[in-house]
Steps between C-alpha positions, in 0.01 A plus 500: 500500500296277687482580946658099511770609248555850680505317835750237375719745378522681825570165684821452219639858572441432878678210468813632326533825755463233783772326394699812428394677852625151697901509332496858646694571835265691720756766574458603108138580481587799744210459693392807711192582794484844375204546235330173587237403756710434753670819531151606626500198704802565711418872525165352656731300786697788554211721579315204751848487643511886546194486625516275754819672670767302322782683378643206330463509059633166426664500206351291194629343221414277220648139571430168453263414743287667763761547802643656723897387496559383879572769791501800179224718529435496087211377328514290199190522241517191235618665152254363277245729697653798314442353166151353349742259271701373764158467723360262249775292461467454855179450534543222222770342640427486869129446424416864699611777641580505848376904517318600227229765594596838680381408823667167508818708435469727745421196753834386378650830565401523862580167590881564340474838712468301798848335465616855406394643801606175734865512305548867503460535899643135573202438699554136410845474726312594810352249741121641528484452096610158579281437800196617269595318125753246617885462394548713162806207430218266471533325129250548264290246340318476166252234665425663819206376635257795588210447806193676316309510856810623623398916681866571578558599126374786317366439129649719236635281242362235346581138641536631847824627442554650818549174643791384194748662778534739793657753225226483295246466825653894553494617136176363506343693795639804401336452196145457651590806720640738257215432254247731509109439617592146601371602868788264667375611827195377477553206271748347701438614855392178568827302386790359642653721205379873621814508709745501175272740379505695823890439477519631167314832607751543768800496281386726240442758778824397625733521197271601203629895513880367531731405232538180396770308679593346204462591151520349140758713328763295461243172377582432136169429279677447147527114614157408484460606150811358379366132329265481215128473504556127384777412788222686755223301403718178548627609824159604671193304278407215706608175500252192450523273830469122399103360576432172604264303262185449733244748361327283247204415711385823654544675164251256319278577778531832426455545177310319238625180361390565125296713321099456430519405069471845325577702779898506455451840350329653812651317761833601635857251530570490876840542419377877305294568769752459789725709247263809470469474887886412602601927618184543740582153621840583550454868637208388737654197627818673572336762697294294756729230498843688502677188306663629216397568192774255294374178713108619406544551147748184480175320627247651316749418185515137621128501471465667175692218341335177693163679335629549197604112505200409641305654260269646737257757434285829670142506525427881450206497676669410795856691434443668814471198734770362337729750539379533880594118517803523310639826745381311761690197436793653389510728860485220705808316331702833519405540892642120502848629336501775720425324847571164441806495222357385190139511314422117580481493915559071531 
């Protein structure tokens, strides 16, 4: 058997478990932390938390999303992290993984810790938490629009998420303060933030040897397993936003207009190139930009097809200054959308 034959065969069975794996609800796969990665994960929390005076364990489950259900001091962990099947159909599906590597996860875990902690002691209902992050009743926005200057905000998450809303502002400081080396002190002396941090300090001294307030026994975590991979996926995969027509221009200034003769074969199709390149677009855009990642790829998607049309073409010995240009571009039409309302600014 040839390695293209071998290879094509693996796609075909691939393909067929996908589509088995997807009719599945999530509840039957009977997904588990113990005996995977993140068993060791949590324990890891559990001992920073421990070790920084906290008495608090939050409890963690598998769910479908990274979360922490409001005012319950329980930490959700996506499922398909606890399952290298399930991670791969998500990482096909919504083009990445949100937290992939161990240290992303545990990131992940403090942050989520954070709303544990501000849940399980109510700090959020009293008026110096709201004097410091602002009102906790404050809606939440998918577009927020993030000041990257801004030295009020601690940096944890990517996209400046601290700055999303004051409850993730607090889960987010915690976060920079529980993790360990990060030298808060130090780093942030100098910031109109080192007071939350100073704040959070203060209230694990304050309540971190005392139980919890409140506690998640009674929280019910069958629900979030209860649809099927397939009805998941259509629920959370993100939706393409509509893109006005105006690109044409700047994209055959961009990229190549056609091809030397002969060279078809070496050079690459802009609308390939941007292809190979669309998940680091995505992922670094999103995380200096804070826009989200639907409206980037939606864009970058837009693109892909106008080359395609276009027929336009990569020079490869100038791939790298054309994806510069190309990132470039495409980060100053997001910062548009974000500030101004749409990609176009007229």
């Amino acid at each position: 058997m040839t390695d293209k034959v071998f290879a094509e065969n693996l796609a075909d069975n691939w393909s067929a478990q996908r589509e088995e794996l997807l009719k599945r609800k999530l509840a039957e796969f009977n997904l588990k932390l113990e005996g995977t990665r993140l068993e060791a994960l949590v324990q890891r929390l559990y001992d920073e938390l421990e070790a920084a005076g906290i008495r608090l364990k939050p409890p963690v489950y598998l769910a479908d999303e990274w979360g922490c259900p409001e005012a319950t001091p329980i930490i959700g962990i996506p499922f398909y992290l606890a399952d290298e099947k399930l991670m791969r159909i998500e990482d096909e599906i919504m083009e990445g993984i949100e937290a992939e590597s161990d240290e992303e996860i545990l990131s992940y875990l403090r942050h989520e810790a954070g709303h544990a902690f501000n849940y399980a002691y109510q700090l959020y209902k009293t008026e110096e938490w709201h004097k410091l992050f602002g009102a906790y009743s404050r809606p939440y926005r998918d577009n927020y629009r993030p000041n990257p200057f801004s030295r009020n905000f601690v940096r944890h998450l990517p996209g400046w998420y601290a700055q999303k809303h004051p409850d993730e502002d607090c889960a987010e400081t915690f976060a920079v303060w529980l993790t360990p080396n990060s030298n808060w002190q130090a780093v942030y002396q100098e910031y109109g933030c080192y007071q939350k941090l100073l704040y959070i300090d203060r209230m694990v001294k304050t309540w971190g040897f005392m139980q919890p307030l409140v506690t998640a026994e009674e929280y019910d975590t069958a629900e979030d397993l209860s649809v099927s991979v397939a009805d998941h996926y259509e629920e959370f995969k993100s939706k393409p936003i509509a893109i006005p027509p105006f690109y044409d221009g700047d994209l055959k200034d961009i990229f190549e207009r056609r091809a030397p003769e002969g060279k078809q074969d070496v050079w690459l199709r802009a609308d390939e190139f941007l292809g190979k390149h669309l998940r680091q677009m995505v992922s670094n855009i999103n995380h200096w930009t804070g826009l989200n990642d639907s409206s980037i790829r939606s864009l970058i998607r837009h693109f892909i097809e106008r080359c395609r049309v276009l027929d336009l073409w990569t020079n490869p010995e100038k791939s790298l200054q054309t994806l510069t240009e190309i990132t470039a571009y495409t980060t100053t039409l997001c910062m548009n959308k974000l500030y101004k309302g749409d990609f176009i600014v007229k």
